[in-house]
C-alpha positions in Angstrom: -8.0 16.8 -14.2 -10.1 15.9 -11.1 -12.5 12.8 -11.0 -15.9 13.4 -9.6 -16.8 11.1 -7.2 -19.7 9.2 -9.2 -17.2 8.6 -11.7 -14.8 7.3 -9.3 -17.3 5.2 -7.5 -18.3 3.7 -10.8 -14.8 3.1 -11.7 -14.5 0.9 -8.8 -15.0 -2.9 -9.5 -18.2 -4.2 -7.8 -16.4 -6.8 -6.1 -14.8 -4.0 -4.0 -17.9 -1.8 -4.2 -20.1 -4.9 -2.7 -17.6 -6.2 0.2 -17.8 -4.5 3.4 -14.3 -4.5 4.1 -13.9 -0.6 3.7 -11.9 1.8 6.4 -10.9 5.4 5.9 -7.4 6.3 7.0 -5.5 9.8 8.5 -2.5 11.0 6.4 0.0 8.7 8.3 -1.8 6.3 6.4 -3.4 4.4 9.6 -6.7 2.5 9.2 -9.3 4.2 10.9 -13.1 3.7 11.2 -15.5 5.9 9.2 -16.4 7.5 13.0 -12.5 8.0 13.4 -11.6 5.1 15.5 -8.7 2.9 15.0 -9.4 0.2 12.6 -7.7 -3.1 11.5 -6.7 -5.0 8.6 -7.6 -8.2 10.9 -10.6 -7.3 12.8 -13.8 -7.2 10.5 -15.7 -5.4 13.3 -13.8 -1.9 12.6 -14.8 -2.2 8.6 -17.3 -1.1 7.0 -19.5 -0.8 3.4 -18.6 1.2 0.9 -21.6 3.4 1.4 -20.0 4.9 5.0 -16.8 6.0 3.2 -17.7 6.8 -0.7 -17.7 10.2 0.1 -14.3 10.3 1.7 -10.8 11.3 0.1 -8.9 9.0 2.3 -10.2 5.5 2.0 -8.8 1.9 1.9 -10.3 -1.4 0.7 -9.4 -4.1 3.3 -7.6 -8.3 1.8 -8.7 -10.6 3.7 -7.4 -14.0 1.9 -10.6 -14.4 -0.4 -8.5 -13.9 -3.5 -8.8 -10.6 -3.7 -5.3 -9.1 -4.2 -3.0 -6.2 -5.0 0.2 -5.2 -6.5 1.8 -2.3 -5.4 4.0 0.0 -7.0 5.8 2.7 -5.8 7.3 5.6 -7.7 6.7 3.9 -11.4 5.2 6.8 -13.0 7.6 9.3 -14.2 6.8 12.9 -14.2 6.0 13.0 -18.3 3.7 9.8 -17.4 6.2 7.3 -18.7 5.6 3.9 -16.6 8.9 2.6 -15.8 10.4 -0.8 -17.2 8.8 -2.9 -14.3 5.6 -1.0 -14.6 5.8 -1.4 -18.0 6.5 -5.8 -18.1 3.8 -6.2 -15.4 0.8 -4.4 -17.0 1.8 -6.0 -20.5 1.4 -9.5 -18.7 -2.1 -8.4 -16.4 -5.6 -9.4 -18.3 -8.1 -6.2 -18.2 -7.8 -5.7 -14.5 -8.5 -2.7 -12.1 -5.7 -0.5 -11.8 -5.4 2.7 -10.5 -2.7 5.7 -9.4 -1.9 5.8 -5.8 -2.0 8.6 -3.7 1.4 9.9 -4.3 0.3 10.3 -7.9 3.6 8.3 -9.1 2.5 4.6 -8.5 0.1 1.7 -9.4 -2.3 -0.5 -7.4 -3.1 -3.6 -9.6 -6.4 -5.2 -8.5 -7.4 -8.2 -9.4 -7.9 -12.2 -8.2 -5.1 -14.7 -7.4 -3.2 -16.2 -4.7 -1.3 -14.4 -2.5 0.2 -16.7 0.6 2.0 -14.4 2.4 2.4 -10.7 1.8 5.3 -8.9 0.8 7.6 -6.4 0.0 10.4 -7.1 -2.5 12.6 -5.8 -5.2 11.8 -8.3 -8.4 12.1 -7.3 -12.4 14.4 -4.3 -11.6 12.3 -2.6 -9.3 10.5 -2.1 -5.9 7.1 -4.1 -6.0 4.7 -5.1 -3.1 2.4 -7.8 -3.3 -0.6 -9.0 -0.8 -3.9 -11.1 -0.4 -4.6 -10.5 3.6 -4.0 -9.0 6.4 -3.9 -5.8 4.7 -5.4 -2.9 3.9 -4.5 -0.6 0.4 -5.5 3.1 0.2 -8.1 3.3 -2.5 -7.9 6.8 -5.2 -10.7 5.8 -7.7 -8.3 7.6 -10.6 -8.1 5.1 -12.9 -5.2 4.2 -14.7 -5.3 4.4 -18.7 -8.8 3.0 -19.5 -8.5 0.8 -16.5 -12.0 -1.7 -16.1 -14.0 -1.5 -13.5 -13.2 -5.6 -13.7 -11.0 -7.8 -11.0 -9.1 -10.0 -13.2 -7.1 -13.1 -13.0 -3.7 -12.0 -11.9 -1.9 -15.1 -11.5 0.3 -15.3 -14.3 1.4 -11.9 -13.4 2.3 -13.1 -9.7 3.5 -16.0 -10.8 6.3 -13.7 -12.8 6.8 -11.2 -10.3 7.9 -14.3 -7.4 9.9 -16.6 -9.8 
């Protein structure tokens, strides 16, 4: 079933709501402004409120190192719904957090607060599992996962498991 887009906007924590660190983004995935323009996941001059791309499908909430971060993963959600093993560890050791399906439908974006040096992309816990803070923007769905909250919370202890 489809979410409206009031629902979706209210689904949305207002940390990321509030910051106006939003671009929208073509199909490839690249950052653009909401005029069409390039944008950047290091320049704050091509991002924008919320307001400019609410009203978009493709849209992307920008980390830039405030403690702001996200886990992605990639193709955890099986066709019956079933999360996969690493899915399954990681959301059993997140607080009530944001989390949401991707746009392929078959992953996760975790949001919440922690520390997240340096970006990356790694295979940890028996499965494929990005994690970044800055320098970065993630695509942005507003379908809520489960009865997600519309609530950033602490994800350290999670991170803290996913990089030992």
């Amino acid at each position: 079933m489809a979410v409206s887009r009031a629902r979706a906007q209210a689904a949305f924590p207002a940390q990321l709501r509030e910051a106006d660190r939003w671009v929208t983004h073509d199909e490839a995935k690249r950052p653009l402004t909401p005029d069409g323009g390039p944008a950047s996941a290091t320049d704050p001059a091509t991002w924008s409120p919320y307001a400019r791309v609410r009203s978009r499908a493709r849209r992307g909430f920008v980390l830039a190192g405030d403690g702001i971060v996200c886990i992605d993963l990639d193709h955890c959600i099986g066709a019956g719904g079933e999360l996969s093993p690493l899915a399954q560890a990681l959301l059993e050791r997140c607080p009530p957090t944001y989390i949401e399906v991707s746009p392929s439908g078959d992953g996760l974006h975790v949001w919440g607060r922690g520390e997240v040096v340096r970006g990356r992309r790694m295979r940890r816990r028996g499965g494929p599992v990005e994690l970044y803070g800055s320098g970065r923007y993630i695509t942005v769905t507003g379908k809520p996962h489960g009865g997600a909250p519309a609530v950033l919370g602490d994800l350290s202890g999670a991170i803290r498991w996913l990089t030992t």
